[in-house]
C-alpha positions as CSV (number, residue, x, y, z in Angstrom):
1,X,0.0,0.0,0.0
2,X,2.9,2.5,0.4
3,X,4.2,1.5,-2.7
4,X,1.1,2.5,-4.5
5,X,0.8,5.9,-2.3
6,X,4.5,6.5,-3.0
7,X,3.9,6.2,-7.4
8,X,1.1,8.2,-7.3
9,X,3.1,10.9,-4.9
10,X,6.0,11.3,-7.2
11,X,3.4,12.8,-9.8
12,X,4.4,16.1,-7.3
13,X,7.6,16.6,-8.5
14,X,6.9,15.6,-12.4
15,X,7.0,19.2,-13.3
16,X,9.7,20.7,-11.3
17,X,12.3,17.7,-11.4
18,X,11.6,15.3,-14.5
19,X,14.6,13.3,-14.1
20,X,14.1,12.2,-10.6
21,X,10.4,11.9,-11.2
22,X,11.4,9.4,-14.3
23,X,14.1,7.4,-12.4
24,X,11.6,7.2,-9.1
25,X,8.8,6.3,-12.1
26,X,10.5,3.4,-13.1
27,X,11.9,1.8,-10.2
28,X,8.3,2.1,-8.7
29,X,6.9,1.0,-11.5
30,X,3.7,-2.0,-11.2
31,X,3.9,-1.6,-7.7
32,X,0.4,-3.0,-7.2
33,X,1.7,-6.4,-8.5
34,X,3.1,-6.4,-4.4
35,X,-1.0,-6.0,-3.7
36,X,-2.4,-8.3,-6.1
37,X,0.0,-11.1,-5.0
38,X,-0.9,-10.6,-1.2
39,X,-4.6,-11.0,-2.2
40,X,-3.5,-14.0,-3.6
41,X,-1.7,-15.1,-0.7
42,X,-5.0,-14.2,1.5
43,X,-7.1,-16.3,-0.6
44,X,-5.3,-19.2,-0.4
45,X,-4.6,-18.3,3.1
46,X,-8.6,-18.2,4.2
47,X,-9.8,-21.2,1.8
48,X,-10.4,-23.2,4.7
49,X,-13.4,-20.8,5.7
50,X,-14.5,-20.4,2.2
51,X,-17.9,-20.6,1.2
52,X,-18.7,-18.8,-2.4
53,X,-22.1,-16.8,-1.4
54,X,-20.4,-15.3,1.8
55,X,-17.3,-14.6,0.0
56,X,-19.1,-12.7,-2.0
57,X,-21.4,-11.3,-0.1
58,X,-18.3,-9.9,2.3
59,X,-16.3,-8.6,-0.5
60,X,-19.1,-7.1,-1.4
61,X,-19.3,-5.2,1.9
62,X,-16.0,-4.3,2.6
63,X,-14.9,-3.4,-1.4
64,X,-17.6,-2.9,-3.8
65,X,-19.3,-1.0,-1.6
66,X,-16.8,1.4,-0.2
67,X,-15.8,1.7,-3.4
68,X,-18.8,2.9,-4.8
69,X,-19.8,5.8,-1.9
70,X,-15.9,6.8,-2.4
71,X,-16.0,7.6,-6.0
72,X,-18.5,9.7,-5.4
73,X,-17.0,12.8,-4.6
74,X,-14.3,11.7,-7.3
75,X,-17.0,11.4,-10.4
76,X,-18.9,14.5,-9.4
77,X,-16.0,16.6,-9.5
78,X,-15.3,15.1,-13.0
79,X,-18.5,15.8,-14.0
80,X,-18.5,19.6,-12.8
81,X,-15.2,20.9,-12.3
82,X,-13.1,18.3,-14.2
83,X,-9.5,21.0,-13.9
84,X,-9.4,19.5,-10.1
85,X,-8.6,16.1,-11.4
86,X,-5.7,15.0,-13.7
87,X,-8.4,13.6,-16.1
88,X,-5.6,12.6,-19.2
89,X,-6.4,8.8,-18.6
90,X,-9.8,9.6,-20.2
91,X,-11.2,9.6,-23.5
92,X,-12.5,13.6,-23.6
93,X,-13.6,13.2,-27.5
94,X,-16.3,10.8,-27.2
95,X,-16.6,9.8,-23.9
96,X,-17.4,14.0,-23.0
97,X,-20.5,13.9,-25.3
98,X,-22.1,10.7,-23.8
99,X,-25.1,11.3,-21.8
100,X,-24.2,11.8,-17.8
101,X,-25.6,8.2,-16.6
102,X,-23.4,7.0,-18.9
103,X,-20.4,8.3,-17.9
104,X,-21.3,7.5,-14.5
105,X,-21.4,4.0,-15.2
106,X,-18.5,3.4,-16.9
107,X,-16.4,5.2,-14.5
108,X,-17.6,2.4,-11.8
109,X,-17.1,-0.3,-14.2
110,X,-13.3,1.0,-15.8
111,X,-12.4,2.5,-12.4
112,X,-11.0,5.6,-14.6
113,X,-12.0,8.2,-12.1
114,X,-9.0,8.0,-10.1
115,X,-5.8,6.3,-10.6
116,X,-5.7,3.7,-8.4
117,X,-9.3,2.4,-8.7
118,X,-8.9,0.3,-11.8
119,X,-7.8,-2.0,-9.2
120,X,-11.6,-2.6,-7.7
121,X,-13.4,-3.7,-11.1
122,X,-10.4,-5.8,-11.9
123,X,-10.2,-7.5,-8.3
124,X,-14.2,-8.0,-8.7
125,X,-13.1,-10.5,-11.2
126,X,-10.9,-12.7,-9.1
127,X,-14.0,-13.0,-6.8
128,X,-16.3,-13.8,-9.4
129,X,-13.5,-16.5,-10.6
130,X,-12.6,-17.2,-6.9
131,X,-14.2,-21.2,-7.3
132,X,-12.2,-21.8,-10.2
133,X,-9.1,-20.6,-8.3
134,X,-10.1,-22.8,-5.8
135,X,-10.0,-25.6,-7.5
136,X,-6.6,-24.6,-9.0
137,X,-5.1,-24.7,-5.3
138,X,-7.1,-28.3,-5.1
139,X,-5.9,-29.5,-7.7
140,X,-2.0,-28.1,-7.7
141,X,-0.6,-29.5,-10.7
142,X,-2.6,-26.7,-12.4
143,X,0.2,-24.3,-10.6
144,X,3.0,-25.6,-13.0
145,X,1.2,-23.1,-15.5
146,X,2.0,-19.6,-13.7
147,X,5.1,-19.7,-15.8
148,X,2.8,-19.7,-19.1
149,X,1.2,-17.0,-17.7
150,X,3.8,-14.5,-16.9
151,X,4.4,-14.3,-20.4
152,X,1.1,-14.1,-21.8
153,X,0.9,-11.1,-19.2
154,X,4.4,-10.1,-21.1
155,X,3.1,-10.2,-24.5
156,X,-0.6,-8.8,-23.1
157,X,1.3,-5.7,-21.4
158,X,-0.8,-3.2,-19.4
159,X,-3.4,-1.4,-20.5
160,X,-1.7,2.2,-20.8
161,X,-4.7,4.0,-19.4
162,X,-5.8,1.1,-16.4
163,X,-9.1,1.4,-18.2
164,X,-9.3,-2.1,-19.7
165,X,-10.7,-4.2,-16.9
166,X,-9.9,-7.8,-18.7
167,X,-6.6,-7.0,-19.6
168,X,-5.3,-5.8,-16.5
169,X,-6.8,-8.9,-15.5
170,X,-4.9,-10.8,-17.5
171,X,-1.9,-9.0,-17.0
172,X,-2.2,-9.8,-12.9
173,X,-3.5,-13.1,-12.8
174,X,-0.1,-14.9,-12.8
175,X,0.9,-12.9,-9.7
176,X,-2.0,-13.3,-8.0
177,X,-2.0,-17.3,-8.6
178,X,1.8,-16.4,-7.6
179,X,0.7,-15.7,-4.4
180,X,-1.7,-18.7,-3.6
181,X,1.0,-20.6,-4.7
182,X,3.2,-19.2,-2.3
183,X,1.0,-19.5,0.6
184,X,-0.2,-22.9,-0.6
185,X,3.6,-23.6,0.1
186,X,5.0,-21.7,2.7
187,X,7.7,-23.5,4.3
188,X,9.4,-24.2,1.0
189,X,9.3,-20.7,-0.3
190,X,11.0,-19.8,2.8
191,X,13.8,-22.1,2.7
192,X,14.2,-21.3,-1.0
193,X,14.1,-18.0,-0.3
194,X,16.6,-18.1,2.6
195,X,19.1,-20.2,0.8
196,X,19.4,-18.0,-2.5
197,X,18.3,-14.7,-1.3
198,X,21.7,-12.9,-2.3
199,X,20.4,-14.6,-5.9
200,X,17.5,-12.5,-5.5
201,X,19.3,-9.5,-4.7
202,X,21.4,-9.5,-8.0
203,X,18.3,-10.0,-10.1
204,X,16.8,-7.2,-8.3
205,X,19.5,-5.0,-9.0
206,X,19.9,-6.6,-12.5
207,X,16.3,-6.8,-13.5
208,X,16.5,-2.4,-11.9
209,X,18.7,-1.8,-14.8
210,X,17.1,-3.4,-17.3
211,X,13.9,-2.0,-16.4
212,X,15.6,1.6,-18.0
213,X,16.0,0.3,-21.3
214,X,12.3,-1.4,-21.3
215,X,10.2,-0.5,-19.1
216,X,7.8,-3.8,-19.1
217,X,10.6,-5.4,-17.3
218,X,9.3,-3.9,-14.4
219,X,6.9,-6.9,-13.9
220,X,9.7,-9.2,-13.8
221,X,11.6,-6.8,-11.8
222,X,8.5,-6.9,-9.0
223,X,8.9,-10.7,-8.5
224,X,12.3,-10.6,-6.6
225,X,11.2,-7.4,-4.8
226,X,8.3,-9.2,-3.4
227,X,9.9,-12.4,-2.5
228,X,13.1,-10.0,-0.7
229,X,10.3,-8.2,1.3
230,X,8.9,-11.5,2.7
231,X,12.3,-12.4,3.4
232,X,13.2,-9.0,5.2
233,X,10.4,-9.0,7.7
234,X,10.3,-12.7,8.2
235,X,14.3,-11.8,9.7
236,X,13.4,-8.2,10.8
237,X,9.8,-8.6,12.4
238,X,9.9,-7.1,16.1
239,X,7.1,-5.1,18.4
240,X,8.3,-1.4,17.3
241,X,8.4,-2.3,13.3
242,X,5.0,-4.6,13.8
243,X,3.3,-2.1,15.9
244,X,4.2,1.0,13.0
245,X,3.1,-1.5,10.0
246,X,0.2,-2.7,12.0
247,X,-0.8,0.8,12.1
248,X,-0.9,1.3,8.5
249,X,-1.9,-2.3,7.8
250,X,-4.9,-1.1,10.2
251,X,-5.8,1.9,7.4
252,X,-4.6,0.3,4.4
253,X,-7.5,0.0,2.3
254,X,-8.9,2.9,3.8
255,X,-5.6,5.0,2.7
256,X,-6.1,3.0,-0.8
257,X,-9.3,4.7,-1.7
258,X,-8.9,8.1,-0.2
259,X,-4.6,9.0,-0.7
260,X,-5.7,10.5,-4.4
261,X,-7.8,12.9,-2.4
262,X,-5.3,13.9,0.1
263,X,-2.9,14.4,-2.7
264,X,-5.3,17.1,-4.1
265,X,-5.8,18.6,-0.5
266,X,-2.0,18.6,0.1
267,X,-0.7,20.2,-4.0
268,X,-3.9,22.8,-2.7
269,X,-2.3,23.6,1.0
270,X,1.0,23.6,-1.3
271,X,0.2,26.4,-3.0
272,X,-1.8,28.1,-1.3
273,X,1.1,28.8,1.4
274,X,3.3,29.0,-1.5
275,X,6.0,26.6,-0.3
276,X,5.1,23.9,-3.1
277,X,8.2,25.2,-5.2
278,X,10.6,23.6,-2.2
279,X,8.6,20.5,-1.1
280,X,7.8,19.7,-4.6
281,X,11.8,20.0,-6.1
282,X,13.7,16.8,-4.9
283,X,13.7,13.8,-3.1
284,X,13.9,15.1,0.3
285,X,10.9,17.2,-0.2
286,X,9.0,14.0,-2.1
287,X,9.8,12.0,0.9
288,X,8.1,14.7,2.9
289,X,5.5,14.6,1.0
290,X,5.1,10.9,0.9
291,X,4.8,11.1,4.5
292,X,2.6,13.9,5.2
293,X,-0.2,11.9,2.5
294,X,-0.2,8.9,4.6
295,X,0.0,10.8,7.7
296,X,-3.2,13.1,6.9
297,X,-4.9,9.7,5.0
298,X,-5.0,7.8,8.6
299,X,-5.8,11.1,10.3
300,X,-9.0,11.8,7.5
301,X,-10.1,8.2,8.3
302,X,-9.9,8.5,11.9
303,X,-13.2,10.3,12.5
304,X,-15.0,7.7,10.7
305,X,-13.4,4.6,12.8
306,X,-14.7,6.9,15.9
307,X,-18.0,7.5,14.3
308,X,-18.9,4.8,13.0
309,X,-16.8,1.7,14.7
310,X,-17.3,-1.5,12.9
311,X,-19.5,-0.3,9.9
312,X,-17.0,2.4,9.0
313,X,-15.6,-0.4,6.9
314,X,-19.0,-0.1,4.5
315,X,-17.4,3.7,4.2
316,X,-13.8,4.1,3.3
317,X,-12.8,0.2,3.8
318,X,-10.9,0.5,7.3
C-alpha cells in the first residue's frame, strides 16, 4: 500500500524535477503487483473458511461498496469541475459527449475516475472466478502453468490507461495465482528463499537496470522485490516495526481509496502557502511529501473509525 501511495506521490515533482520523477517512475513501477499477490496469498490463506455466497457477499461489503460511496466525490467533480482532477487517462472526445448516466457507469465499471481504482473492477473478477481458483489450489498440478502466464501477461502488457478491466486482469492473474501458490507452500518458499536470497538480490539489481532500457521489465523486476520483502520482515519482524506497520496495515485499504484525495488537499495547501516550489523539487521534499499523504490519510479516516466503529468499513474500507 505504500508502494502504491508513494507512485502516485511522485506525480508532485513531475513538473519541477523530471529526471528524478522518471528514475523514481520506473523503479516504482507495477507496484500494485506487491497487492495483487498478497490478495492471492490471503485467498489461499482463508480457503479453509470459504464458502462462495459469503465470500461474496463480504467482498461485497467491505470493497464494492466502499468503493462505490468513495467515487462519489471523485466522479462528481469530473463531472463539474473536471480541472481539479488530472483527467488525461480519459477519452475527452467521445466519452465527454455521452449522456451523464453513462459516464457515470463506466467510471464504476473502468475504475478511470481516479488512478488507483482500476484495481476494484479488476479485483471483482478474481472474486467472481474465486471457485475456479479454488480448484486450481485443489488440484496443484494446475500451478506448473504460472510460468505460461507471466508471459502471456508479457506479451498482453498493461493497458496504458488502467481502463481495460480484462486486460489488467490478464496481466495480474499470474501474480495473484503467484501468491496462492506461495502460501499454498509456505515452508518451501521460505527455505528457497533463505538459501538463495543474495540470488534475488542481484536479479533485483539486474532486472533495476534493465527495467531503463524497457520499461515492461518492471513486472519481472516486481517478482524478486516481493519475494526480498517477505524475506526481510520474516528476519526483521519485532514489536516497534510490527506495531508501526500494523498501524498502517490497520488503514490500508482505507488510505487505498482516499490517498488521491489527500494528494489534491496537500498540492492545494501547497500552493496556497506557497511553499510547493521547495517540497515539490527533490527527493527530500518528495519524501516529505510521501509522509505527510499517509499521515493526513490515517488522520481523515480516523473520524470515521470513531463514528462509526465497525460499519466504517462499508465507508472508506478501514
Amino acid at each position: 500500500m505504500l508502494l502504491i501511495v508513494a507512485v502516485h506521490t511522485i506525480y508532485l515533482i513531475a513538473g519541477t524535477a523530471p529526471l528524478q520523477y522518471n528514475i523514481l517512475r520506473v523503479i516504482l513501477a507495477n507496484s500494485s503487483m506487491l497487492f495483487i499477490f498478497i490478495s492471492g496469498y490471503l485467498f489461499q490463506y482463508l480457503l479453509d473458511k470459504y464458502k462462495y455466497g459469503t465470500y461474496l457477499a463480504k467482498k461485497f461489503k467491505n470493497v464494492v461498496l466502499p468503493y462505490i460511496i468513495m467515487s462519489i466525490p471523485a466522479i462528481y467533480l469530473l463531472l463539474t469541475k473536471p480541472e481539479w482532477i488530472d483527467t488525461s487517462w480519459i477519452n475527452t472526445g467521445s466519452f465527454q459527449s455521452k449522456p451523464v448516466m453513462v459516464k457515470i457507469i463506466l467510471f464504476y465499471i473502468t475504475g478511470s475516475h481516479l488512478p488507483q481504482f482500476w484495481f476494484i473492477p479488476m479485483i471483482c473478477i478474481f472474486y467472481l472466478i474465486s471457485p475456479l481458483l479454488r480448484y486450481v489450489d485443489r488440484h496443484p498440478k494446475w500451478y506448473y502453468g504460472i510460468p505460461v502466464l507471466i508471459v502471456v501477461s508479457l506479451i498482453v502488457d498493461r493497458s496504458p490507461l488502467n481502463d481495460n478491466t480484462l486486460q489488467s486482469f490478464v496481466y495480474f492473474l499470474p501474480i495473484y495465482v503467484l501468491g496462492m501458490h506461495t502460501s499454498h507452500y509456505t515452508k518451501e518458499y521460505f527455505n528457497l528463499i533463505t538459501k538463495n536470497w543474495m540470488i534475488l538480490l542481484i536479479a533485483l539489481v539486474v532486472l533495476t537496470g534493465l527495467s531503463f532500457v524497457d520499461e515492461r521489465i518492471s513486472y519481472l523486476q516486481k517478482l524478486p522485490v516481493i519475494f526480498l520483502c517477505l524475506f526481510l520482515f520474516y528476519k526483521i519482524s519485532s514489536a516497534k516495526l510490527d506495531t508501526v506497520l500494523g498501524l498502517v496495515a490497520k488503514y490500508s485499504f482505507g488510505i487505498f481509496f482516499i490517498h488521491k484525495y489527500t494528494i489534491i488537499i496537500v498540492s492545494y495547501i501547497y500552493i496556497k502557502l506557497s511553499i510547493d516550489t521547495f517540497l515539490n523539487s527533490g527527493v527530500l521534499g518528495l519524501l516529505f511529501s510521501f509522509i505527510l499523504i499517509v499521515a493526513v490519510s490515517i488522520l481523515l479516516l480516523i473520524p470515521f473509525k470513531l463514528i462509526f466503529k465497525k460499519n466504517s468499513r462499508l465507508i472508506t474500507g478501514c
